[in-house]
PALUMFI-790654 format. One record per atom (N, C-alpha, C): residue number from 1; atom name; x, y, z. Coordinates in Angstrom, 2 decimals. Layout:
BEGIN
NUM	CA	X	Y	Z .
...
This chain:
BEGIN
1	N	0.83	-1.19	0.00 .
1	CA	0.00	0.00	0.00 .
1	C	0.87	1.24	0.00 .
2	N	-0.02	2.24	-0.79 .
2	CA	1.00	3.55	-0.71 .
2	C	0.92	4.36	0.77 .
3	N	2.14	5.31	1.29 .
3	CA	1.85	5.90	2.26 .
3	C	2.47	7.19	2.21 .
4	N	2.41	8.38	3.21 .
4	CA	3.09	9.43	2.99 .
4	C	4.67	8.92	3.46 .
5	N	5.70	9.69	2.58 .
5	CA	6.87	9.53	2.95 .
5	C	7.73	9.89	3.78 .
6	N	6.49	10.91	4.40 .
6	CA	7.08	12.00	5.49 .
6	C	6.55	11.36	6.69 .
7	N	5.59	10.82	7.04 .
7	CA	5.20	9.79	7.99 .
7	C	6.45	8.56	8.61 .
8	N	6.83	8.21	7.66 .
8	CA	8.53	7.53	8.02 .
8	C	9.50	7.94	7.64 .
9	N	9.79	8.91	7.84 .
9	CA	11.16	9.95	7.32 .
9	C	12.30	9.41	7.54 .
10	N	12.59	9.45	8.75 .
10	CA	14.01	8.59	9.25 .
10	C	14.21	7.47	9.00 .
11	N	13.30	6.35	8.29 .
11	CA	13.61	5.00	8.42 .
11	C	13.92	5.06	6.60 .
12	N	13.14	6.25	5.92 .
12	CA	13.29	6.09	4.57 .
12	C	14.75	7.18	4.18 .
13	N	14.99	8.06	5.29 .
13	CA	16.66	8.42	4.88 .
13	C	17.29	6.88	4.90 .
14	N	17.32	6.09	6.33 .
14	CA	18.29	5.65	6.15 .
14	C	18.09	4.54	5.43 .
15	N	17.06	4.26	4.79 .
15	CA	17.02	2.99	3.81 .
15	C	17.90	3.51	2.47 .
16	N	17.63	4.85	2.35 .
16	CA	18.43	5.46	1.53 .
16	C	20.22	5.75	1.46 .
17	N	20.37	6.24	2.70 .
17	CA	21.97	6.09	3.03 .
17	C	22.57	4.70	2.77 .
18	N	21.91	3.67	3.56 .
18	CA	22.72	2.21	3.19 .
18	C	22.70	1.75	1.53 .
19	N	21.47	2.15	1.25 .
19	CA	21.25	1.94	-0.40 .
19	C	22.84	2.39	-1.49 .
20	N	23.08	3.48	-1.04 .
20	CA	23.79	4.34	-1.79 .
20	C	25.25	4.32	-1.33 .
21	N	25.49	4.07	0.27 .
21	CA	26.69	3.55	0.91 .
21	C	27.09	2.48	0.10 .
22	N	25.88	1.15	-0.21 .
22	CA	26.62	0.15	-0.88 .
22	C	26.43	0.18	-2.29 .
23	N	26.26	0.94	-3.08 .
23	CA	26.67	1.96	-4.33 .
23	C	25.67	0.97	-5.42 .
24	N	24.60	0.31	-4.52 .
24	CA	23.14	0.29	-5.28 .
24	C	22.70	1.58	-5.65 .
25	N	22.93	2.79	-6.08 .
25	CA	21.44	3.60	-6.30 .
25	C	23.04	4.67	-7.21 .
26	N	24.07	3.42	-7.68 .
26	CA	24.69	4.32	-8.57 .
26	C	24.06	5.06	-9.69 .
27	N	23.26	4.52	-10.15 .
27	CA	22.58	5.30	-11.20 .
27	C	21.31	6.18	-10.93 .
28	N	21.26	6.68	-9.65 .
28	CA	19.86	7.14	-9.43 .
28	C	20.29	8.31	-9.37 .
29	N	21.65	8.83	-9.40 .
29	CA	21.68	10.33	-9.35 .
29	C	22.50	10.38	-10.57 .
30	N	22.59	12.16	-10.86 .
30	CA	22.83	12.62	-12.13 .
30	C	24.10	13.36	-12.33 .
31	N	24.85	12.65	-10.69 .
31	CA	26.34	14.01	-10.36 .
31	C	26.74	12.46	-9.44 .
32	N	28.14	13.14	-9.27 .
32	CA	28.80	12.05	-8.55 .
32	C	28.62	12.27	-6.92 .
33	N	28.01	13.14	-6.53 .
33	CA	27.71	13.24	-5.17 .
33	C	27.05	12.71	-4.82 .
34	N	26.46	12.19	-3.21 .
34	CA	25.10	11.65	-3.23 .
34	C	24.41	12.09	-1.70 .
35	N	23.38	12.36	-1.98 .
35	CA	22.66	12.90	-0.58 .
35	C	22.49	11.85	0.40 .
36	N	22.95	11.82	1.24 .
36	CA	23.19	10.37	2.51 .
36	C	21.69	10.99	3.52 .
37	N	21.77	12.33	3.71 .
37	CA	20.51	12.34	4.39 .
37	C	19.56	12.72	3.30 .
38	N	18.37	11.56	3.16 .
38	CA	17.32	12.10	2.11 .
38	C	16.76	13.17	2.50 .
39	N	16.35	14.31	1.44 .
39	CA	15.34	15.09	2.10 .
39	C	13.63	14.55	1.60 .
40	N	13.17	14.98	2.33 .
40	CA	11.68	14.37	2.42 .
40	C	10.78	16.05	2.73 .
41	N	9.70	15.72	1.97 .
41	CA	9.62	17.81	2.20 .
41	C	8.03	17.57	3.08 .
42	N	8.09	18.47	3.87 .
42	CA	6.98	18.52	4.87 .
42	C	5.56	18.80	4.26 .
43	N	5.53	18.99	2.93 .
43	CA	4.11	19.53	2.17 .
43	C	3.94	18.81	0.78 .
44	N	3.33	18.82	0.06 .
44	CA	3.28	18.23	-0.87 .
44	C	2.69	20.00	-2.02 .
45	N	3.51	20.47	-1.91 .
45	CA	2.91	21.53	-2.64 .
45	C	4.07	21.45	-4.28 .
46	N	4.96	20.84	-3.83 .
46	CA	5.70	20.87	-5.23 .
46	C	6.10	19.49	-5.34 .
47	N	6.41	18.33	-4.71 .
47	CA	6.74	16.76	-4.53 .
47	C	5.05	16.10	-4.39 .
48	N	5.19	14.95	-4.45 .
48	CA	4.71	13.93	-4.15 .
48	C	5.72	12.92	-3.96 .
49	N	5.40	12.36	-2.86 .
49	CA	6.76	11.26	-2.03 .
49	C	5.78	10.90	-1.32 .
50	N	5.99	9.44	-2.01 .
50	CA	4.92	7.80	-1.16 .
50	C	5.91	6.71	-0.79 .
51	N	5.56	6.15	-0.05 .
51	CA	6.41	5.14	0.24 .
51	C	6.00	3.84	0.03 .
52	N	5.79	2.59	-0.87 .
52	CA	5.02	1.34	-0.78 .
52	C	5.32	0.59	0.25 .
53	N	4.41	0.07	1.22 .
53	CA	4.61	-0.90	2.39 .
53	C	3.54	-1.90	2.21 .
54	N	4.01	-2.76	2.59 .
54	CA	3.87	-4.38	2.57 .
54	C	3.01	-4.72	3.79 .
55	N	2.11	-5.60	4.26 .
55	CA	1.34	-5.55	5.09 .
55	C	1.67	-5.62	6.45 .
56	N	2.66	-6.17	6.55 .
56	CA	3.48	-6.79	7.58 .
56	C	4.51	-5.14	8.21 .
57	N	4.49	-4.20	7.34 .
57	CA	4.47	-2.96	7.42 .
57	C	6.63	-2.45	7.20 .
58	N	6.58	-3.21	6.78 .
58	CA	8.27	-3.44	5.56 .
58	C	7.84	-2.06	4.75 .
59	N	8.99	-0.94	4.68 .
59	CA	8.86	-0.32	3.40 .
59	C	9.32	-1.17	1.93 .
60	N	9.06	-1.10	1.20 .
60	CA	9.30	-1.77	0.05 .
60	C	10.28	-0.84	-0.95 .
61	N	9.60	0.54	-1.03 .
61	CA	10.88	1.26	-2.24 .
61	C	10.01	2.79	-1.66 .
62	N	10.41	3.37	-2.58 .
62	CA	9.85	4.97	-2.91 .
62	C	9.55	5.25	-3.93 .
63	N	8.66	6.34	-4.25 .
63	CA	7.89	6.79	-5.10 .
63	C	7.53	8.32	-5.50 .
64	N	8.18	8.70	-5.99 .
64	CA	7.82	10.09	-6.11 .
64	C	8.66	11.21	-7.48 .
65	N	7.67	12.28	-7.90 .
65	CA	7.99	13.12	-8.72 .
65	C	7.49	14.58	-8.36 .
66	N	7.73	15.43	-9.46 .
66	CA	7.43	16.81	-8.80 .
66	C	6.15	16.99	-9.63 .
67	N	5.40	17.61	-8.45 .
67	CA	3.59	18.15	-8.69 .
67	C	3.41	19.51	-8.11 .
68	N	3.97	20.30	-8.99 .
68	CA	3.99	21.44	-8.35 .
68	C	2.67	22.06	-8.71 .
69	N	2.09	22.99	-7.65 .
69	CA	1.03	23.65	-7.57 .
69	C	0.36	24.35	-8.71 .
70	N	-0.64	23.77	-9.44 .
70	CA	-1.17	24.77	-10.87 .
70	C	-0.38	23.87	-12.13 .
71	N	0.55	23.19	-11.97 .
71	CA	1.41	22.23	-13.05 .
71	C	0.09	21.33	-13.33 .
72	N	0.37	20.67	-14.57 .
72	CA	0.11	19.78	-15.33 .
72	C	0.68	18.82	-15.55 .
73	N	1.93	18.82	-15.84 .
73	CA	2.66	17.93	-15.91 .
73	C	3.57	17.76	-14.89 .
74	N	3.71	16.35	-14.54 .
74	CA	4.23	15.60	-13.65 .
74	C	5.92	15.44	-13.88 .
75	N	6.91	15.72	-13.75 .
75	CA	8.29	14.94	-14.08 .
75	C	9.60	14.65	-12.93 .
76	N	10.36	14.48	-12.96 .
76	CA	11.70	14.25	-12.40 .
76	C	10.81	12.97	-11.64 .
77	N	10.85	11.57	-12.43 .
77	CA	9.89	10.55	-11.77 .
77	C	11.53	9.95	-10.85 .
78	N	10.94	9.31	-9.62 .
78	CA	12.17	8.82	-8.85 .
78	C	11.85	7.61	-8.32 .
79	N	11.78	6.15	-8.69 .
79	CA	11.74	4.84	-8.48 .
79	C	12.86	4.50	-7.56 .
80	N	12.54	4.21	-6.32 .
80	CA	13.92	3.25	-5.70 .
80	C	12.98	2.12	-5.09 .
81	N	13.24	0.76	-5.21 .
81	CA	13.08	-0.48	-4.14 .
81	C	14.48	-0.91	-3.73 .
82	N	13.66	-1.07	-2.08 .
82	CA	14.64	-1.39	-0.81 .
82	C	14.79	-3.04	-0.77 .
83	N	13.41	-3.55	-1.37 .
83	CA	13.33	-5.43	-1.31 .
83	C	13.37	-5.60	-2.59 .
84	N	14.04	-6.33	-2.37 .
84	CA	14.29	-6.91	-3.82 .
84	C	14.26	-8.98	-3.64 .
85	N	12.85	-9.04	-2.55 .
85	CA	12.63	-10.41	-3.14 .
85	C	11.38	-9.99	-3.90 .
86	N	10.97	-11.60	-4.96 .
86	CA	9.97	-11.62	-5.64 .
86	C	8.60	-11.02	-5.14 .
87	N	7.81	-11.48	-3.87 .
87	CA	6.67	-10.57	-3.63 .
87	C	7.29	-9.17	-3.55 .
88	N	7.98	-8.87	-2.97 .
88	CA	8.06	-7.37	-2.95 .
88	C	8.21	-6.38	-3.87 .
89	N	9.02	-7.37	-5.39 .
89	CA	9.16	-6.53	-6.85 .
89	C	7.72	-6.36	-6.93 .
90	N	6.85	-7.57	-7.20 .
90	CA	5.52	-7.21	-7.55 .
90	C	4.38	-6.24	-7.03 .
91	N	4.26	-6.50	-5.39 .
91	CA	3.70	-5.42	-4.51 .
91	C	4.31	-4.09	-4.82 .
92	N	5.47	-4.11	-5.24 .
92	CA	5.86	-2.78	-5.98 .
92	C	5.56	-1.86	-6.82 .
93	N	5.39	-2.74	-7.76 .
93	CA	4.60	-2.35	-9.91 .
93	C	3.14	-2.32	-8.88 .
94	N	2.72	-3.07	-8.05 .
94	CA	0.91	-2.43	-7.90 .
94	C	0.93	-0.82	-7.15 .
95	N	1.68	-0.61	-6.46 .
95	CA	2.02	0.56	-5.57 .
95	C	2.48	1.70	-6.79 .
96	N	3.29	1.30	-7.39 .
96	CA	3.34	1.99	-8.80 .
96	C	2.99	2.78	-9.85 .
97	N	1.92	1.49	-10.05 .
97	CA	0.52	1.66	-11.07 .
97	C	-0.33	2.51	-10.14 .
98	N	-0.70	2.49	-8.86 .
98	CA	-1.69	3.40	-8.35 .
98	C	-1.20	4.48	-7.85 .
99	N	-0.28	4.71	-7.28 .
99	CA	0.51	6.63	-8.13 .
99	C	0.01	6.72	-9.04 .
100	N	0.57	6.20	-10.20 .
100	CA	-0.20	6.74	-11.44 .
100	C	-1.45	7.46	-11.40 .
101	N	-1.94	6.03	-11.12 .
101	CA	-3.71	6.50	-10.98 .
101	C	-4.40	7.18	-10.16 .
102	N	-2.94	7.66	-9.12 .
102	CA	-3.50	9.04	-8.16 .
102	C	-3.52	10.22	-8.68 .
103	N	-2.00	10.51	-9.75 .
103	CA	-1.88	11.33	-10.06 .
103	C	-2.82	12.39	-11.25 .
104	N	-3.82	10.89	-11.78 .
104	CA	-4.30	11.49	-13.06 .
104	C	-5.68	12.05	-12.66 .
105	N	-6.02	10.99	-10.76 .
105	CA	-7.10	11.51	-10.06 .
105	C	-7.12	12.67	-10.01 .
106	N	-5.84	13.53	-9.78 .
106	CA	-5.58	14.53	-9.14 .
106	C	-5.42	15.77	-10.48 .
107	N	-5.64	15.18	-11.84 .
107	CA	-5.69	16.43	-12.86 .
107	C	-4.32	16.55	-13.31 .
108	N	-3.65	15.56	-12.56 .
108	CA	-2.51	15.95	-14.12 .
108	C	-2.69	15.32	-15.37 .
109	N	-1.89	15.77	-16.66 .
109	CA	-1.92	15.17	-17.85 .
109	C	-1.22	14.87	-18.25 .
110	N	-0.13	15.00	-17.71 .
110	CA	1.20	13.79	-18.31 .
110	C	2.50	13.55	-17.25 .
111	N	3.14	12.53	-17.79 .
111	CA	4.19	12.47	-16.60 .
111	C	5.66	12.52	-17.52 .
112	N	6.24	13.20	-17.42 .
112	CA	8.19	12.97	-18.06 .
112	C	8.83	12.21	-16.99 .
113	N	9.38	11.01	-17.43 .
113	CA	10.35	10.92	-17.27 .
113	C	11.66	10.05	-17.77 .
114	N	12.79	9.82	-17.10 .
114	CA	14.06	9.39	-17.89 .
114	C	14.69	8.27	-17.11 .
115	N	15.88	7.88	-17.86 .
115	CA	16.76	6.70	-17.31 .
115	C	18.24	6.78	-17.80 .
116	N	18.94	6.30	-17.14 .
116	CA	20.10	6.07	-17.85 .
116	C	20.15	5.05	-18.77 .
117	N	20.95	5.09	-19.73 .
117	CA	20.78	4.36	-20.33 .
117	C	21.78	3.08	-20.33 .
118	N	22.52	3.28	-19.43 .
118	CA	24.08	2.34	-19.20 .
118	C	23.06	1.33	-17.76 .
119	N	22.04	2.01	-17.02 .
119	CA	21.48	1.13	-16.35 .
119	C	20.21	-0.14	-17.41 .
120	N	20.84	-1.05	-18.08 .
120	CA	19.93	-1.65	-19.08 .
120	C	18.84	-2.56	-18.54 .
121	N	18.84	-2.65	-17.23 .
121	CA	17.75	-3.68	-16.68 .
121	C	16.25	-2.27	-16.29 .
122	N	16.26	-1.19	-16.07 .
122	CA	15.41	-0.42	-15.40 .
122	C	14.99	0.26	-16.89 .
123	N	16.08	0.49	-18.06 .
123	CA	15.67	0.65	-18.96 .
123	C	14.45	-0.21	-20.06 .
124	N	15.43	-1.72	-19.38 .
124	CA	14.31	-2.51	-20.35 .
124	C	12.77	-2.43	-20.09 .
125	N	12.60	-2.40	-18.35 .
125	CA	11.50	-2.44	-18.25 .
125	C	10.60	-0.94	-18.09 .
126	N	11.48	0.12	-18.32 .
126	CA	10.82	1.72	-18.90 .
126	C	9.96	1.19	-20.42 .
127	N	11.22	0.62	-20.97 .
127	CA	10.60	0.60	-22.47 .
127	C	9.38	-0.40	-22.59 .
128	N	9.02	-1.32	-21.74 .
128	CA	8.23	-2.43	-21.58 .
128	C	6.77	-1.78	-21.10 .
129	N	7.46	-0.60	-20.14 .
129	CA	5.72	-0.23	-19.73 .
129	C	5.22	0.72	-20.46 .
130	N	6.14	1.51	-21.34 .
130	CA	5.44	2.91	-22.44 .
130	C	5.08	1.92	-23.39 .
131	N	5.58	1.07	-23.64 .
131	CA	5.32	-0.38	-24.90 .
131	C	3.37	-0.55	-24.37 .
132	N	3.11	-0.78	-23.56 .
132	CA	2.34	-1.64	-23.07 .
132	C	1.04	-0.71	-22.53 .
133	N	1.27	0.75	-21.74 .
133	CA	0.43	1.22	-21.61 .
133	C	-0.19	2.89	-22.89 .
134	N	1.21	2.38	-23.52 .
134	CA	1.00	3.85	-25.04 .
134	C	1.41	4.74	-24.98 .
135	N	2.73	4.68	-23.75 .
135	CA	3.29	6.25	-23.30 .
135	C	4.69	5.75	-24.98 .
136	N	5.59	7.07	-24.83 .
136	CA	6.41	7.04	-25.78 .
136	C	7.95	7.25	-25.48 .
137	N	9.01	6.92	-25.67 .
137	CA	10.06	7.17	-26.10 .
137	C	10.57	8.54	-26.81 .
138	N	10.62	9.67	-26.78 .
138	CA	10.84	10.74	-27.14 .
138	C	11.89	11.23	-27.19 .
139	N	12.85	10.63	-27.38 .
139	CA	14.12	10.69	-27.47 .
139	C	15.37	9.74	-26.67 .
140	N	16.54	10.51	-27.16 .
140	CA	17.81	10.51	-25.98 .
140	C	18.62	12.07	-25.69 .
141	N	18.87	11.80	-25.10 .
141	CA	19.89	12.90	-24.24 .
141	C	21.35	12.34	-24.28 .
142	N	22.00	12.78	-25.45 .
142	CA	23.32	12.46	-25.43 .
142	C	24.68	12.93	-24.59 .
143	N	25.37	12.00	-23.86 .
143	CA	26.15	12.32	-22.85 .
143	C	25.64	13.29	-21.57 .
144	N	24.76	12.89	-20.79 .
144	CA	24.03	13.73	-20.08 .
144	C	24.42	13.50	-18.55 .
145	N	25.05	12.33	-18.32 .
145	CA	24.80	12.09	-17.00 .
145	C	26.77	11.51	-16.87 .
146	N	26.97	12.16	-15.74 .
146	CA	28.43	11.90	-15.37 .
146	C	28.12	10.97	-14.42 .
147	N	29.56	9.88	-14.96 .
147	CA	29.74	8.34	-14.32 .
147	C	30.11	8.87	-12.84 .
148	N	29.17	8.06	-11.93 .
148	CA	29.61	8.13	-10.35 .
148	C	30.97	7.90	-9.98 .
149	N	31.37	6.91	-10.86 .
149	CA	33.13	6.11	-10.57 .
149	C	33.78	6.18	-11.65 .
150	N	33.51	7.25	-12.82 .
150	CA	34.09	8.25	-13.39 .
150	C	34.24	8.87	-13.81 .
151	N	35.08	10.06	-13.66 .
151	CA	34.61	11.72	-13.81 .
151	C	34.69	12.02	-15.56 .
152	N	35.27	11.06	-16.45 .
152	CA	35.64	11.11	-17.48 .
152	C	34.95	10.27	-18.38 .
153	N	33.82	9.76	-17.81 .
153	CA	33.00	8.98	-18.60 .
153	C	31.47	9.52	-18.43 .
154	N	30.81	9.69	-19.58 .
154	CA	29.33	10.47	-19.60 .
154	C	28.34	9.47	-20.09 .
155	N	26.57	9.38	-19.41 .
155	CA	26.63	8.20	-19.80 .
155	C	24.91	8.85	-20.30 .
156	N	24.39	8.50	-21.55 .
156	CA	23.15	8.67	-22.14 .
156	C	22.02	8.54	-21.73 .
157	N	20.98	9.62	-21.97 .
157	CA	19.67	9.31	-20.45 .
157	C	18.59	9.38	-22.02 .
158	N	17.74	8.19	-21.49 .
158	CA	16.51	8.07	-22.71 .
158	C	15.15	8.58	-22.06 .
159	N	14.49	9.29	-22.91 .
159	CA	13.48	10.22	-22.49 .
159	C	11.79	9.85	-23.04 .
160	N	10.91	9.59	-21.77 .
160	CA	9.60	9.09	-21.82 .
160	C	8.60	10.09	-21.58 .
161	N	7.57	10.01	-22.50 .
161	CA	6.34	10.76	-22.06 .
161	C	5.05	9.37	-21.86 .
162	N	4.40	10.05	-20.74 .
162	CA	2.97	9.00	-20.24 .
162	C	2.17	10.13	-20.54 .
163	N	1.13	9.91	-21.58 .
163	CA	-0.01	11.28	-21.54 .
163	C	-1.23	10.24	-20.62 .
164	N	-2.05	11.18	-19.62 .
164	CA	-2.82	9.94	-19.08 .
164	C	-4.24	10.10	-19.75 .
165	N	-4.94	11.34	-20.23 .
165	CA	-5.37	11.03	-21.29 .
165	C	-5.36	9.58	-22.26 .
166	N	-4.38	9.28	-22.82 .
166	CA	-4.20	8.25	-23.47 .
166	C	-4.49	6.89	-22.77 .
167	N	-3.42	7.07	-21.93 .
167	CA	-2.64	5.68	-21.45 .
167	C	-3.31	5.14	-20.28 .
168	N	-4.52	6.15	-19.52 .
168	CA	-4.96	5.74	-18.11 .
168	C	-5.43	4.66	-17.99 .
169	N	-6.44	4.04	-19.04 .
169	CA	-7.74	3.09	-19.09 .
169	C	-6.74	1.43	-18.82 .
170	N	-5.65	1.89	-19.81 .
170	CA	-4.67	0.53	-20.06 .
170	C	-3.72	0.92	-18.68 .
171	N	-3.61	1.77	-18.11 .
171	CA	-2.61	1.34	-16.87 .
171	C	-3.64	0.96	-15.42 .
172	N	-5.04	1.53	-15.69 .
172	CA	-6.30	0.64	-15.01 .
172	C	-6.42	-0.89	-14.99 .
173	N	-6.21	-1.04	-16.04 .
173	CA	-6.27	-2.25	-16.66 .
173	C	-5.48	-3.33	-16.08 .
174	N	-4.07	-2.79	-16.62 .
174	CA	-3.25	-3.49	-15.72 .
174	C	-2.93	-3.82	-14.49 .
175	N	-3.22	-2.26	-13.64 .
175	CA	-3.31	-2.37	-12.15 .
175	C	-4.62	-3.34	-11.24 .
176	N	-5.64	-3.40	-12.37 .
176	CA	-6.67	-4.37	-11.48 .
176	C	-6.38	-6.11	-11.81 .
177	N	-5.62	-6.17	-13.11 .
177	CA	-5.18	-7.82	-13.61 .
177	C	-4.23	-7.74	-12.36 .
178	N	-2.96	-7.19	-12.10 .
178	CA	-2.26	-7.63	-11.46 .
178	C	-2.58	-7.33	-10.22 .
179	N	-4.22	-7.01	-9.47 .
179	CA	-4.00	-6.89	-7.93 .
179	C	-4.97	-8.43	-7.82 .
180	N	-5.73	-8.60	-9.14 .
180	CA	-6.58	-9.64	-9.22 .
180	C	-5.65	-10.90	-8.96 .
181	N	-4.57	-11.39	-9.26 .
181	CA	-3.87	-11.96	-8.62 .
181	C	-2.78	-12.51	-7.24 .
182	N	-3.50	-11.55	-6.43 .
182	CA	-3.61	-11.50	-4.98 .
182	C	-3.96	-12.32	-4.28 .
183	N	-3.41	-13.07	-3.34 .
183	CA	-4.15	-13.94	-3.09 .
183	C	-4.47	-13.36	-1.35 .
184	N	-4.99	-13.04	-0.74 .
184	CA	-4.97	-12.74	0.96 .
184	C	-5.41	-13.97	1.95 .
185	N	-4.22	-14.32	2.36 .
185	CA	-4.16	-15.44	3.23 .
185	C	-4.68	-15.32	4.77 .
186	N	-4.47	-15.83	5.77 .
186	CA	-5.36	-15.51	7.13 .
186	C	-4.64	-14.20	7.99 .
187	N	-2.99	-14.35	7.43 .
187	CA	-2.36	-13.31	7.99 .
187	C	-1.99	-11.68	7.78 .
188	N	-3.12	-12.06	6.12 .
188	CA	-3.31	-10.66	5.29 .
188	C	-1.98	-10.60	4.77 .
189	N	-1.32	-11.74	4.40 .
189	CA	0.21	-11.68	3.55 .
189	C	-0.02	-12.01	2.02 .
190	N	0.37	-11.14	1.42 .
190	CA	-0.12	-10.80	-0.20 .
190	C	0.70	-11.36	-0.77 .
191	N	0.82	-11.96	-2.19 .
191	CA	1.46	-12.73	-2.59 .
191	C	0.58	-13.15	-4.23 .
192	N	1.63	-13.24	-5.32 .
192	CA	0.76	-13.19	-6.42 .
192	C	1.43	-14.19	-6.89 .
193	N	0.58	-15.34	-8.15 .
193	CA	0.63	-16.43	-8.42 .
193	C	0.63	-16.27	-9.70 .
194	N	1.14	-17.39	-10.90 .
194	CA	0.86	-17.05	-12.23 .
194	C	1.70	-16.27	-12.67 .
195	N	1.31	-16.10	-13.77 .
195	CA	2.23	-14.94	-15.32 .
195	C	2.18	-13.29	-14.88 .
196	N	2.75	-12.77	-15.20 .
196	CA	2.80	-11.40	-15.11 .
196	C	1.80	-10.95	-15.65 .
197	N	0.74	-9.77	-14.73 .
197	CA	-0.73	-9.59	-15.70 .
197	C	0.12	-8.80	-16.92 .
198	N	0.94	-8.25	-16.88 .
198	CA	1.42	-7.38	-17.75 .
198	C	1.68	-8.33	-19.51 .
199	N	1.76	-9.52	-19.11 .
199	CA	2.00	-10.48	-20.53 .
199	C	0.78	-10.76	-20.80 .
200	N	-0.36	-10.74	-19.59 .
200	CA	-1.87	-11.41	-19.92 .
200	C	-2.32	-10.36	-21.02 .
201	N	-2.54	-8.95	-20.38 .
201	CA	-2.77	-7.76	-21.13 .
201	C	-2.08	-7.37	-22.52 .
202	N	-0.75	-7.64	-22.67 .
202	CA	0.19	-7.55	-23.83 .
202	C	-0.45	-8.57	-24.77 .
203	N	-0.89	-9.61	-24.95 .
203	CA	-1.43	-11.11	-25.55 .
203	C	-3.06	-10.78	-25.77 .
């Protein structure tokens, strides 16, 4: 489930500090520095920052882009997961998908955002979900992002638009196939069975 990020502040800096201490979240920044204390902003007047938690009450990753006041468009999107076993990737993409579907509640009309392109696993699956829900590929950004571990190497960021106009009905879609595979056991421990709804829907 999604939650505010400012509600667990300290537990989501330091999920963040160890993240980046052990030089997992090399590619999540765009400079070779890295913020060890996250900031987390007390309002939501220009951020949105959610945190996905698991029932058992585990943060799972973070979630958030800028929604600034009177904007339309949504961008600087920021994906991190802290679990990286199998239920928790998946409880993830559902926590995911319903941002989304908060955000479009909330009147925006599109979302930007990017990736590195030297990170090829987060890329594949950028290109898998504009593939799938009708957002687009709109370029690259050549030499845009300086290597964390080296100052002399620049590394290419590929650039996505989600219009939700378009794309909402099919990222609905997806978000109810893949919660429909839920199973809730006696201890309310979630857990999904089967194919990825995302291949059911693609087919």
């Amino acid at each position: 489930m999604l939650k505010s990020a400012y509600l667990r502040k300290l537990e989501v800096q330091n999920l963040f500090a160890e993240a980046q201490d052990s030089g997992r979240l090399a590619y999540y920044t765009t400079s070779t520095y890295y913020e060890f204390d996250k900031s987390i902003d007390n309002n939501d007047y220009y951020k949105t920052e959610k945190i996905s938690v698991n029932d058992s009450g585990e943060i799972i990753g973070f979630i958030a882009c800028n929604t600034g006041i009177g904007d339309k468009i949504c961008d600087n999107l920021h994906i991190v997961r802290f679990n990286d076993t199998m239920s928790g990737r998946k409880l993830f993409i559902l926590d995911l998908l319903k941002f989304l579907i908060d955000l479009h509640s909330r009147g925006f009309k599109k979302l930007e955002f990017n990736v590195n392109m030297s990170n090829s696993g987060a890329m594949k699956l950028y290109d898998k979900f504009v593939n799938i829900v009708g957002g687009e590929i709109v370029g690259v950004r050549r030499r845009s992002m300086i290597s964390p571990n080296n100052l002399d190497k620049m590394h290419d960021m590929k650039l996505y638009d989600v219009h939700f106009e378009e794309s909402i009905v099919k990222i609905e879609e997806l978000f109810m196939a893949l919660k429909s595979k839920f199973i809730c056991h006696a201890r309310y421990v979630f857990r999904i069975e089967g194919d990825c709804a995302y291949k059911q829907i693609k087919s």
